[in-house]
NUPA-831040 format. One record per atom (N, C-alpha, C): residue number from 1; residue in one letter; y, z, x. Coordinates in steps of 0.05 Angstrom, whole numbers. Atoms other than C-alpha are relative to their C-alpha. Example, Ala and Ser with C-alpha at 12.3 -4.5 7.8 and 13.67 -1.06 7.14 Angstrom:
<dolums>
nr,rest,north,up,east
1,A,-24,0,18
1,A,-90,156,246
1,A,24,0,18
2,S,-24,-1,-16
2,S,-21,143,273
2,S,22,14,-15
</dolums>
This chain:
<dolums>
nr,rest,north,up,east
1,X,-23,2,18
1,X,-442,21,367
1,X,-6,-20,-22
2,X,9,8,24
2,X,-446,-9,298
2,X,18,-29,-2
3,X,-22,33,2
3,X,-420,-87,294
3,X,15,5,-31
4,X,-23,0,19
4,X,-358,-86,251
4,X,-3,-27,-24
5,X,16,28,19
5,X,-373,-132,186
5,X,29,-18,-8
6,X,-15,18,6
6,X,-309,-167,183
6,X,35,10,8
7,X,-21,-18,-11
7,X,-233,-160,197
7,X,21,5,-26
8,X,-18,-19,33
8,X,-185,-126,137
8,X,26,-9,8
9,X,-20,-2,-8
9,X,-113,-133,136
9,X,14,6,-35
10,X,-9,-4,21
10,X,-70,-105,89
10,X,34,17,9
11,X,-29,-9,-10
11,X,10,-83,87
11,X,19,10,-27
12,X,4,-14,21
12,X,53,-43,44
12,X,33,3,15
13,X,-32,-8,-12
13,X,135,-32,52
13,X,1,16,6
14,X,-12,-27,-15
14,X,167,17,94
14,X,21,17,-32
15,X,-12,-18,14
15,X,182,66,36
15,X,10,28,8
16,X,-8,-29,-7
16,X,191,131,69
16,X,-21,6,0
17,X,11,-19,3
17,X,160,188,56
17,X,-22,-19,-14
18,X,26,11,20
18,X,89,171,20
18,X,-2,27,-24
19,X,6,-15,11
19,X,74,204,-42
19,X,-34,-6,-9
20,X,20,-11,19
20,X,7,222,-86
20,X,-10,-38,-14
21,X,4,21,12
21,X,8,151,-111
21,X,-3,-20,24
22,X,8,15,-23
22,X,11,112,-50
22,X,-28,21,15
23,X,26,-15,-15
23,X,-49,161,-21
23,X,-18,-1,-17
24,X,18,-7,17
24,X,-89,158,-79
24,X,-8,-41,-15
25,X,-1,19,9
25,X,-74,79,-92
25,X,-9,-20,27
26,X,5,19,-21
26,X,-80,50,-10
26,X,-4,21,22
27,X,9,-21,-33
27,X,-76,106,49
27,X,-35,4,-3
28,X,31,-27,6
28,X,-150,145,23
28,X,-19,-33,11
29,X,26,13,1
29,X,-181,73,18
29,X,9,-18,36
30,X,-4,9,-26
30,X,-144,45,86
30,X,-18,18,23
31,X,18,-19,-15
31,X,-177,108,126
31,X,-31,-6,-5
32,X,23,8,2
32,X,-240,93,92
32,X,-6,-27,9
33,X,10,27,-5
33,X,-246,22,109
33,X,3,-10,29
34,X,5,9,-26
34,X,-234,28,183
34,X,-21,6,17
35,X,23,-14,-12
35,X,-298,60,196
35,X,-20,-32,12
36,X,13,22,3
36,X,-332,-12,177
36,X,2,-27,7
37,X,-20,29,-11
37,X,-281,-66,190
37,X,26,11,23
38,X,-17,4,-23
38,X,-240,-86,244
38,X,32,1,-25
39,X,-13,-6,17
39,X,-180,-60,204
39,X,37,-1,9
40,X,-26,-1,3
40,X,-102,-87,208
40,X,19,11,-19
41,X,-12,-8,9
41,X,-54,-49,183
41,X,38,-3,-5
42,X,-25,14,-8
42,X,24,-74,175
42,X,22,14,-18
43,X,-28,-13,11
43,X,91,-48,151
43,X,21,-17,-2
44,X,-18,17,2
44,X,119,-101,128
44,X,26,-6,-15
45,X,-33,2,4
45,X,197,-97,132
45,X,17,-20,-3
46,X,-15,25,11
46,X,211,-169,121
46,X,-2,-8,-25
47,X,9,12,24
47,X,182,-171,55
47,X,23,20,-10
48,X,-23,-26,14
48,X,232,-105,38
48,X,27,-10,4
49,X,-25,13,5
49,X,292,-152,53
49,X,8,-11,-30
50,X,2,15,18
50,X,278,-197,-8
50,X,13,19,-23
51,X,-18,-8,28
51,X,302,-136,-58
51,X,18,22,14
52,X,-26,-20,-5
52,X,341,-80,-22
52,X,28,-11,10
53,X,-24,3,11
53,X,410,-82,-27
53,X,9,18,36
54,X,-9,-9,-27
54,X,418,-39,49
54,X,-24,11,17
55,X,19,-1,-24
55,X,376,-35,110
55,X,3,26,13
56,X,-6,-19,-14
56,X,409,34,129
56,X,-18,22,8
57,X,29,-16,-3
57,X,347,72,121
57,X,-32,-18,13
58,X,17,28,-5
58,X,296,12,142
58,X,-13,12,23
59,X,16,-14,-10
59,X,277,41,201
59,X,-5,25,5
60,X,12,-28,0
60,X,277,118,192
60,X,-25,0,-26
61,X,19,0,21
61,X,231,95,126
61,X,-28,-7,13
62,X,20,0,-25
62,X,186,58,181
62,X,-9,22,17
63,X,10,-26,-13
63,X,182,114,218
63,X,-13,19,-15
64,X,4,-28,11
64,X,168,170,170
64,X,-34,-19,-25
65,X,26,1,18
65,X,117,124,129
65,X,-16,-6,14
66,X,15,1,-18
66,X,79,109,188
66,X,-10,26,10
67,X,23,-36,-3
67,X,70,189,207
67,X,-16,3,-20
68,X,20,2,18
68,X,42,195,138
68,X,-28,-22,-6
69,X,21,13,-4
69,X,-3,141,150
69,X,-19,16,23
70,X,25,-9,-23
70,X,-34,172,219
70,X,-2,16,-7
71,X,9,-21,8
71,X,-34,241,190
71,X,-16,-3,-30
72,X,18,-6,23
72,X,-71,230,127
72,X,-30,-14,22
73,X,27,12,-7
73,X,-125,191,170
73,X,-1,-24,24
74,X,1,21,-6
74,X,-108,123,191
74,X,2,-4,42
75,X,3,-6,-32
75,X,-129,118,273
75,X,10,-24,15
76,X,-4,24,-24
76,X,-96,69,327
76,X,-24,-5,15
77,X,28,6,-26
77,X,-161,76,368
77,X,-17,-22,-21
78,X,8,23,20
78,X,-194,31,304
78,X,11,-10,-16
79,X,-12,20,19
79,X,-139,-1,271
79,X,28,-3,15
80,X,-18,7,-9
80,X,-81,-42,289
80,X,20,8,-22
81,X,-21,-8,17
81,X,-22,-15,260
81,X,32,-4,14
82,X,-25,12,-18
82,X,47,-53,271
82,X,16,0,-24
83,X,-21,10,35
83,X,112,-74,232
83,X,-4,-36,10
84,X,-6,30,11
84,X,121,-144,211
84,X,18,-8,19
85,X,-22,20,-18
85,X,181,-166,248
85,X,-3,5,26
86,X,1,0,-24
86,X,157,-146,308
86,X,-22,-19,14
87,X,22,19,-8
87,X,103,-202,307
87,X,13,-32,-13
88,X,-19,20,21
88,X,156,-262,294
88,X,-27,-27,-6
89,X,24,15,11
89,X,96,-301,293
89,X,4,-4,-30
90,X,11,-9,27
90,X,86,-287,216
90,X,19,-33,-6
91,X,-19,19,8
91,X,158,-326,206
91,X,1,-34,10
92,X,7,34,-1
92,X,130,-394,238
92,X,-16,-4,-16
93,X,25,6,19
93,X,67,-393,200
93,X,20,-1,-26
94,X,-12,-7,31
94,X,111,-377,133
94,X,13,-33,-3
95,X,-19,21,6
95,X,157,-433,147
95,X,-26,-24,-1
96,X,23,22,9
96,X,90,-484,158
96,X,-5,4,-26
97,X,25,1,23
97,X,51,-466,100
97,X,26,-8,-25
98,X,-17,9,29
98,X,113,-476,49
98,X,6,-17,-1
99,X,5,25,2
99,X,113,-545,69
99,X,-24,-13,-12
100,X,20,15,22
100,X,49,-551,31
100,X,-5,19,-21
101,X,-2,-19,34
101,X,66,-499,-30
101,X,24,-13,-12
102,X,-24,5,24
102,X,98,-528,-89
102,X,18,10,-5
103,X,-26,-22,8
103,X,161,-500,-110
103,X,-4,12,-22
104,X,9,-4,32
104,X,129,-504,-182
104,X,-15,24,-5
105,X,25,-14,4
105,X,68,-457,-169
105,X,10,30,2
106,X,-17,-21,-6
106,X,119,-411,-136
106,X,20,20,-25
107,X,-19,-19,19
107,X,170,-398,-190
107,X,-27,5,-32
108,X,20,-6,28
108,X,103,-400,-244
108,X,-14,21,4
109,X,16,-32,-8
109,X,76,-339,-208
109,X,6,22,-14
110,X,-7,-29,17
110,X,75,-277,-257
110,X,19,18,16
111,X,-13,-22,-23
111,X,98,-234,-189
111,X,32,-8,-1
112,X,-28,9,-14
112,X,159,-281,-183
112,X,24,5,-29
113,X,-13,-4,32
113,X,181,-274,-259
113,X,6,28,4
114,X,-2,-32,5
114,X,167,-196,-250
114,X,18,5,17
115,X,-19,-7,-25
115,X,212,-194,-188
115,X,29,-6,-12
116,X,-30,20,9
116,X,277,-238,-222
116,X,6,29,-22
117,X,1,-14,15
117,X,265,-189,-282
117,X,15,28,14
118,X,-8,-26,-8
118,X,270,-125,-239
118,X,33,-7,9
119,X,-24,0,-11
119,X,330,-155,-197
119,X,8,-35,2
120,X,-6,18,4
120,X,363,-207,-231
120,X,25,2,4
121,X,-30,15,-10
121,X,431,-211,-194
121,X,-6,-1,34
122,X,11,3,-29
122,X,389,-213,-130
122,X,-22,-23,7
123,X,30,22,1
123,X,339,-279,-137
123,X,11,-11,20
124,X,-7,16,-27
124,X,344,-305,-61
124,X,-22,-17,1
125,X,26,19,-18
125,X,301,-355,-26
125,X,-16,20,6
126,X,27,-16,-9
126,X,262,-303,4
126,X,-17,15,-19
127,X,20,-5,22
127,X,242,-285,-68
127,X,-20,-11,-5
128,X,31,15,14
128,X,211,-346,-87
128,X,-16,-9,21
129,X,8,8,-21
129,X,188,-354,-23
129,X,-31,21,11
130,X,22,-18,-7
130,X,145,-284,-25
130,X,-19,-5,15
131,X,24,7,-7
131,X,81,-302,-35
131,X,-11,-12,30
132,X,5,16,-23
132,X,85,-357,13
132,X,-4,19,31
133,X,-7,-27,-18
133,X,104,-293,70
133,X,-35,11,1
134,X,26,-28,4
134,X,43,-245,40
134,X,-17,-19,16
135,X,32,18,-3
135,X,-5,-309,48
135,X,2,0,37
136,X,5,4,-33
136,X,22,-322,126
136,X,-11,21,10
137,X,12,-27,-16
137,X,10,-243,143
137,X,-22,1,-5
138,X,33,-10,1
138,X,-67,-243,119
138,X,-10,-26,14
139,X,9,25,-17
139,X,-68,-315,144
139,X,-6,5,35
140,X,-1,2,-31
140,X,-46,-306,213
140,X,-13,14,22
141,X,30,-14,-12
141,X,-104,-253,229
141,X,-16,-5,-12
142,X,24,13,2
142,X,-142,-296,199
142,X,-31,35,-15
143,X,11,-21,16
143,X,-171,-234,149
143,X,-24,-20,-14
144,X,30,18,19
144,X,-241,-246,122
144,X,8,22,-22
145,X,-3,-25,30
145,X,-219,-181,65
145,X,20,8,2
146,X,-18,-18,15
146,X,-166,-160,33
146,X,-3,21,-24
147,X,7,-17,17
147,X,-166,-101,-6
147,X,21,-2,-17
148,X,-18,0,19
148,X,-135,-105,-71
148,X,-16,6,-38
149,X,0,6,23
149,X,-142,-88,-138
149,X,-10,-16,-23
150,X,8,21,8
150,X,-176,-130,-197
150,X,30,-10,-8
151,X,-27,15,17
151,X,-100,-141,-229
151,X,17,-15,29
152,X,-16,19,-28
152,X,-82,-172,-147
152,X,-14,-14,1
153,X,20,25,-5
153,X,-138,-221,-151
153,X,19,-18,-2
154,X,-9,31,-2
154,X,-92,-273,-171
154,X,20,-5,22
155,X,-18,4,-28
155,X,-44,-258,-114
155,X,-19,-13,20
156,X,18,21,-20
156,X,-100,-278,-67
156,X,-11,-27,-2
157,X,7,25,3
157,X,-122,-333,-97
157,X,21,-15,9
158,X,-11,14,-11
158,X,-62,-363,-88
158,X,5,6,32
159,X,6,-1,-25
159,X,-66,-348,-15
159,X,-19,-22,13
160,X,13,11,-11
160,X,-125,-386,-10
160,X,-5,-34,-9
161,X,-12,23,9
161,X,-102,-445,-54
161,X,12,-12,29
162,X,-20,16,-20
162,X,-48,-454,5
162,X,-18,2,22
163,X,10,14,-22
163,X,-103,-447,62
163,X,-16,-17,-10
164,X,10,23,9
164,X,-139,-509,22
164,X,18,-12,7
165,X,-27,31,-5
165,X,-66,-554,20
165,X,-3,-1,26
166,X,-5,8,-22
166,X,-61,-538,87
166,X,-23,-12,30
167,X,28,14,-17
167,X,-137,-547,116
167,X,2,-29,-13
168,X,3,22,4
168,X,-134,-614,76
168,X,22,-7,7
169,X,-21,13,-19
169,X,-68,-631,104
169,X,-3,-19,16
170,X,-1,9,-29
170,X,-81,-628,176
170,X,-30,-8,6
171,X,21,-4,1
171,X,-148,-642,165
171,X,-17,15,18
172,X,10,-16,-24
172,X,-177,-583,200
172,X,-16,25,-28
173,X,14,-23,24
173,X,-216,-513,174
173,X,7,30,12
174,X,-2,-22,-23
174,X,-178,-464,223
174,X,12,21,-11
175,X,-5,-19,5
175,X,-150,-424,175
175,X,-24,15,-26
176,X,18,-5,0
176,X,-194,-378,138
176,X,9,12,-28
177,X,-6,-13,28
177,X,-197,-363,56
177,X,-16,24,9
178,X,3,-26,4
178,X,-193,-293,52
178,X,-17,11,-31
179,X,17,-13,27
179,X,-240,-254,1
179,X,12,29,-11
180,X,-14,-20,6
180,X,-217,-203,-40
180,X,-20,22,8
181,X,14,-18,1
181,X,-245,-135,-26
181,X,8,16,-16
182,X,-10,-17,23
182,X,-240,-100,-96
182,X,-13,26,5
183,X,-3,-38,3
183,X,-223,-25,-102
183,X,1,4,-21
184,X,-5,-16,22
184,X,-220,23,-150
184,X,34,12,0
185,X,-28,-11,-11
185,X,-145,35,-143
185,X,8,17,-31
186,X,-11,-3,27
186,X,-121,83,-195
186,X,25,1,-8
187,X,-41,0,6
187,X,-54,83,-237
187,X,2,32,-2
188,X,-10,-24,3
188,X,-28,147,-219
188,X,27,3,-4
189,X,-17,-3,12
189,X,20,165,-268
189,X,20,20,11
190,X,-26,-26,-7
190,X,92,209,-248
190,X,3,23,-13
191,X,-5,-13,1
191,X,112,263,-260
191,X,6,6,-28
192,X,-3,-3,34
192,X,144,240,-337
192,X,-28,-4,-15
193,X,10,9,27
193,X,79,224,-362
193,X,-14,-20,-10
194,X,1,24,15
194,X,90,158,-379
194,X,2,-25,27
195,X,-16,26,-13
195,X,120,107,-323
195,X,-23,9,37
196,X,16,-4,-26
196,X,68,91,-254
196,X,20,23,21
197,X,-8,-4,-17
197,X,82,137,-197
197,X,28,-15,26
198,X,-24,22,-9
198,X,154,118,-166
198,X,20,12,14
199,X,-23,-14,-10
199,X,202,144,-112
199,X,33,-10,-19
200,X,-13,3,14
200,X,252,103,-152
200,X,13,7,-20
201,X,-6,-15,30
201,X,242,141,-218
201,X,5,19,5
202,X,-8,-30,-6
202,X,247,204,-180
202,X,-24,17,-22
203,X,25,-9,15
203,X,171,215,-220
203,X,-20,5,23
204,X,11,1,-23
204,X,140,228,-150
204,X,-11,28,16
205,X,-3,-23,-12
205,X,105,285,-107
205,X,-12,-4,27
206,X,9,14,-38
206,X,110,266,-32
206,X,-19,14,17
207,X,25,-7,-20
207,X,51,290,13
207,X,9,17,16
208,X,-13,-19,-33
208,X,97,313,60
208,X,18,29,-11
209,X,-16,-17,16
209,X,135,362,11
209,X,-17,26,9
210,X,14,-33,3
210,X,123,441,21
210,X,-3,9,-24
211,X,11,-7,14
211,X,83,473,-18
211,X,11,11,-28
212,X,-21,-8,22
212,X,132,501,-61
212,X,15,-22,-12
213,X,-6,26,10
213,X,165,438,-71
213,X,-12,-23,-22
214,X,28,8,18
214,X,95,414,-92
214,X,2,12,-34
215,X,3,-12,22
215,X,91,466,-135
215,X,19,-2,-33
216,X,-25,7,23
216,X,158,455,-171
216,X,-3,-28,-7
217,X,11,36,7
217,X,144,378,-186
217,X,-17,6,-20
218,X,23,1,27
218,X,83,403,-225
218,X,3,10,-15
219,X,-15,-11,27
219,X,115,452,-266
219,X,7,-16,-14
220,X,-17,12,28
220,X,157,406,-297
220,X,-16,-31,1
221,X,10,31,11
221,X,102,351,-306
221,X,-8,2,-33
222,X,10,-5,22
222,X,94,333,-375
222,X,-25,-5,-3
223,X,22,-1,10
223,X,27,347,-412
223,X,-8,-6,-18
224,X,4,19,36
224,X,-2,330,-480
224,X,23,6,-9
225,X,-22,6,19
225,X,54,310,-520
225,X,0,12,-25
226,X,13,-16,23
226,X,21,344,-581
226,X,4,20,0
227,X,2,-28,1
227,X,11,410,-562
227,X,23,16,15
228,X,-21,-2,6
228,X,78,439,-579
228,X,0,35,14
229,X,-2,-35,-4
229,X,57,522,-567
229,X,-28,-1,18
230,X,23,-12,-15
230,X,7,559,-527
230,X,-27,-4,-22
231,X,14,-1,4
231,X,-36,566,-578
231,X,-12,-26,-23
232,X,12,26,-4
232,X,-45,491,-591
232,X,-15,-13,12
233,X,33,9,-11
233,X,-118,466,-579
233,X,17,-35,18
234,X,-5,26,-17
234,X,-102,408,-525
234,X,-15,-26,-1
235,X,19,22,-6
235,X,-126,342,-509
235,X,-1,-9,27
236,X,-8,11,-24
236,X,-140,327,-439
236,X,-4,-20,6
237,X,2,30,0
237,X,-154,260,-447
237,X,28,-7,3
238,X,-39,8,4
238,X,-78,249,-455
238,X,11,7,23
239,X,-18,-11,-21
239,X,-56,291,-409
239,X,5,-4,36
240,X,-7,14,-37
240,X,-27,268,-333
240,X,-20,28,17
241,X,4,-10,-18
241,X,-45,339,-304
241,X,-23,-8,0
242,X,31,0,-6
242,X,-120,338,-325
242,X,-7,-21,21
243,X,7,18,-12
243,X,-119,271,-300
243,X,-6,6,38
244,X,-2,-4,-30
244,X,-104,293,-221
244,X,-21,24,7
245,X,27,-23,-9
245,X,-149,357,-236
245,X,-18,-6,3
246,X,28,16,-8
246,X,-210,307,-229
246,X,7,-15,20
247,X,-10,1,-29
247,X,-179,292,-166
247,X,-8,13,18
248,X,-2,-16,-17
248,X,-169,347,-139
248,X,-9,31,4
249,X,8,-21,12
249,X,-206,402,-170
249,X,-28,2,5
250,X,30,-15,-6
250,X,-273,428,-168
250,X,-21,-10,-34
251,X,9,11,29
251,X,-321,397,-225
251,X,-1,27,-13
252,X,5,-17,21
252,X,-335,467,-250
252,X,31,8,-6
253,X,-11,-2,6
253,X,-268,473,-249
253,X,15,-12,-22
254,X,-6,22,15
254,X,-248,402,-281
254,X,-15,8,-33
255,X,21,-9,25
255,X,-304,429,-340
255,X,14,13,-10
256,X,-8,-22,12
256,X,-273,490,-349
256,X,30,-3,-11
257,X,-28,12,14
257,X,-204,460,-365
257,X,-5,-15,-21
258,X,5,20,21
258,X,-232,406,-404
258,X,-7,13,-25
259,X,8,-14,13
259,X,-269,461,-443
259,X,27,13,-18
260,X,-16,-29,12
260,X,-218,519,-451
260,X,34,-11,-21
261,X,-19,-2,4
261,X,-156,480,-459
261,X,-2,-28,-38
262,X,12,15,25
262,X,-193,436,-528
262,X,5,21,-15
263,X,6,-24,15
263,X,-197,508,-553
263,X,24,25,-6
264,X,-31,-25,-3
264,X,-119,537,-530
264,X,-7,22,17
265,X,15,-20,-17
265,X,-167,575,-490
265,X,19,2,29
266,X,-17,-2,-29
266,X,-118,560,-422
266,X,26,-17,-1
267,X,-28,20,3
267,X,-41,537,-431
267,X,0,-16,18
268,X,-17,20,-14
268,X,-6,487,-398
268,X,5,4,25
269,X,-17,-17,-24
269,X,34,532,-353
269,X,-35,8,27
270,X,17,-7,-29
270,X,-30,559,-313
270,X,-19,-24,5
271,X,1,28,-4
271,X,-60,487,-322
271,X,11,-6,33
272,X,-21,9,-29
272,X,-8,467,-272
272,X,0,22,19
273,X,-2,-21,-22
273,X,-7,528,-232
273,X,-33,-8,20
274,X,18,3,-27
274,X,-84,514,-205
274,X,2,-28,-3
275,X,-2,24,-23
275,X,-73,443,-197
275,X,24,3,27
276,X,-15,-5,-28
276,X,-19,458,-150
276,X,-8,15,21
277,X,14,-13,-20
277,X,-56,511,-118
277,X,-23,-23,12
278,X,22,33,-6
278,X,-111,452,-110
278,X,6,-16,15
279,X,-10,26,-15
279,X,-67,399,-87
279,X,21,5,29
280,X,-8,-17,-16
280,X,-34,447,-44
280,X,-21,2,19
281,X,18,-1,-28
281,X,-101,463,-1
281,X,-16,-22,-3
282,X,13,28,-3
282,X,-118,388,-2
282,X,10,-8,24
283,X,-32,10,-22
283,X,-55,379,31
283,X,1,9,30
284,X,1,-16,-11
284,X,-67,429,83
284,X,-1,-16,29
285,X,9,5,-34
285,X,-95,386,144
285,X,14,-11,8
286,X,-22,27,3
286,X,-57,329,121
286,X,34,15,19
287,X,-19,-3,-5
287,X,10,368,135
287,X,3,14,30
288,X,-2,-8,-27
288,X,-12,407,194
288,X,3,-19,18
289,X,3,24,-11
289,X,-26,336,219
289,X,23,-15,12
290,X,-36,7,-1
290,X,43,319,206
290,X,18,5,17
291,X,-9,-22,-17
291,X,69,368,231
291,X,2,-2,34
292,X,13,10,-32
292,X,32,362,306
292,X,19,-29,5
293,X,-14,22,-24
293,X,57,290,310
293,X,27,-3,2
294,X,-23,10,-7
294,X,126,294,290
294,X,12,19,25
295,X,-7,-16,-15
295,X,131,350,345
295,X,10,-25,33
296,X,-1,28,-25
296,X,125,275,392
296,X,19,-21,-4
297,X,-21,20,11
297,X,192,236,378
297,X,-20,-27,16
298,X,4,30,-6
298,X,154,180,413
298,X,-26,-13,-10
299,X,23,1,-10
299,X,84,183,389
299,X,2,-25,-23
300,X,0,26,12
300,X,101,130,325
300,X,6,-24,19
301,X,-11,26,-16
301,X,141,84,373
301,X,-26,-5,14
302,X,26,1,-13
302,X,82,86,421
302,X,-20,-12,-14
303,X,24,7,20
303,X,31,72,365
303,X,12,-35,-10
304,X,-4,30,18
304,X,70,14,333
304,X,6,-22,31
305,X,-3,25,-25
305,X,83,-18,398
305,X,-20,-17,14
306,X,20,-1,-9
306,X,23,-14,421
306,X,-25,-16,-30
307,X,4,8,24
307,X,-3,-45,349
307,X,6,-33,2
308,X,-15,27,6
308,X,46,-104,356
308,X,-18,-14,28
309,X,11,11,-29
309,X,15,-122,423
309,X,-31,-12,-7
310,X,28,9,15
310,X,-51,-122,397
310,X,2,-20,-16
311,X,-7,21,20
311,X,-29,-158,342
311,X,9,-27,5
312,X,-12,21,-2
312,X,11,-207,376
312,X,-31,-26,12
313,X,24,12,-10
313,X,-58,-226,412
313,X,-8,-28,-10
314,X,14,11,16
314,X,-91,-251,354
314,X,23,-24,-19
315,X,-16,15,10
315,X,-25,-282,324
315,X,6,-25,11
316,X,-9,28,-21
316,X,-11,-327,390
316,X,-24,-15,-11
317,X,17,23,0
317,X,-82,-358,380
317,X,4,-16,-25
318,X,-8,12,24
318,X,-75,-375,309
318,X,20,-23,1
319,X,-26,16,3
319,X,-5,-402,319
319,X,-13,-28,15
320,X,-3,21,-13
320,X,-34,-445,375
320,X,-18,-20,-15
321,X,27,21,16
321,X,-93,-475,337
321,X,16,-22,-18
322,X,-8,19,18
322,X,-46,-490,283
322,X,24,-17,7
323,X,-4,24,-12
323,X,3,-527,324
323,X,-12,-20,10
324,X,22,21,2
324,X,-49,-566,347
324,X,-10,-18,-18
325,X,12,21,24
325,X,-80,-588,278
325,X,22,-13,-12
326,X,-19,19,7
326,X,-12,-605,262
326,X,13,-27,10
327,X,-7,21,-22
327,X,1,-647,326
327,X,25,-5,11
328,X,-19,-2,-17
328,X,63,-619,354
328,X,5,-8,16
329,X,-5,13,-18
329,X,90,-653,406
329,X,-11,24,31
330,X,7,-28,-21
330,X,56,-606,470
330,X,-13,18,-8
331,X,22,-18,8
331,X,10,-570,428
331,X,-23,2,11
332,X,32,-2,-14
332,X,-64,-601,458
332,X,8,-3,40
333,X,-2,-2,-36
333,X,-30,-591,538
333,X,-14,14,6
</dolums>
């Protein structure tokens, strides 16, 4: 068996359903990366307190984005896959480490500006407190990689800023700077066009949608903005569909669009018709997949339970170390 080169952790809100953008931005590269690394996976529902406004869906969103996690790929037999509040662990570590994060560094964080911005009649403690949260969950499994993005580098850094305050604290080295593991993550644009992929904007085309459903979503995606009639030479550089047809398309096919539709040689309309047919038998295993498990009302509960246990494993030791370096009263018994 092949020694595993390090351990991953990475987490992502209980949104529901998954669409095209979350599978094309974290599911595709989470499945790929548990082949190699010891690979945590988390659903973390405490961090989705900080902006929703009602919890009423909270755990049927847990549930249903967790099927779409095991049916596109993601395996319990090589990756731990749990929710957040079921490892209260996270919430001691959070409360330590913000005894050695500034309050300053906190509200100067781009993320924390961008958050007030989105929902500025909602700025709680547990806003400016984020980060501090994200850093305990990759902390407290002690992650040698996180996968992120070049535009999330600076989120990790500060992660590993606060395991410095706090190794020079308690003078110890037990927690462990995390390295970024940069992806190619792409911005996959919605449905208008213009604005990232967003159940929010209602610019979205969920994984789990039938095929017809699919289909209707792509009809009405917009395409070059320019080309007003059929027999308007295109640009597919511009255009969102082309963009997914090098996805999900066939190079001689991706050519032959690139080609015909420079020339008015292939509208819009059948454009979209074979990417849907495309993204349609991409979809195929994915949904049968689906399909099979939700036939098992218990087989998520089972999986995440069985996740948190695992999880909790690795959380107790952590916790105990770092009571220790702190010198809790009954920590070295």
């Amino acid at each position: 068996m092949t020694e595993k080169k390090g351990r991953v952790f990475s987490g992502a809100r209980p949104t529901g359903r998954q669409h095209l953008g979350n599978y094309l931005g974290a599911i595709k590269n989470y499945v790929a990366l548990q082949g190699d690394y010891r690979t945590v996976y988390c659903v973390v529902d405490i961090h989705a307190l900080t902006t929703v406004e009602t919890t009423r869906e909270l755990a049927l969103n847990t549930q249903e984005m967790t099927l779409d996690w095991l049916a596109a790929g993601i395996d319990p037999e090589k990756s731990i896959i749990f929710v957040q509040s079921h490892v209260p662990e996270v919430m001691e570590l959070h409360t330590i480490l913000s005894m050695v994060t500034p309050l300053g560094k906190l509200t100067a964080l781009p993320t924390f500006k961008e958050k007030v911005r989105d929902n500025p009649d909602n700025v709680n403690y547990g806003l400016v407190g984020y980060p501090v949260l994200m850093s305990a969950d990759i902390l407290l499994y002690k992650a040698d990689l996180v996968p992120v993005g070049t535009d999330q580098i600076p989120h990790l850094e500060f992660a590993r800023e606060v395991v410095r305050s706090f190794n020079h604290r308690y003078e110890t080295n037990i927690l462990v700077e995390p390295q970024a593991k940069v992806t190619q993550i792409p911005k996959v644009v919605g449905i208008d066009g213009e604005r990232k992929m967003s159940k929010s904007l209602d610019n979205h085309i969920e994984l789990a949608a039938t095929p017809e459903e699919t289909e209707k979503r792509i009809m009405s995606m917009v395409t070059d903005p320019q080309r007003m009639r059929r027999d308007d030479p295109g640009n597919p550089d511009v255009c969102n569909v082309f963009s997914l047809h090098k996805i999900f398309s066939s190079e001689e096919e991706v050519e032959e669009i690139n080609r015909e539709c420079r020339k008015a040689g292939i509208g819009c309309v059948d454009c979209k018709r074979k990417l849907a047919a495309n993204l349609n038998q991409h979809l195929v295993p994915f949904r049968a997949k689906r399909e099979e498990l939700s036939r098992d009302p218990n087989i998520v509960r089972d999986v995440l339970e069985d996740g948190a246990k695992r999880a909790k494993v690795i959380a107790s030791e952590t916790m105990s170390e770092v009571r220790e370096a702190i010198g809790f009263y009954g920590a070295r018994e």
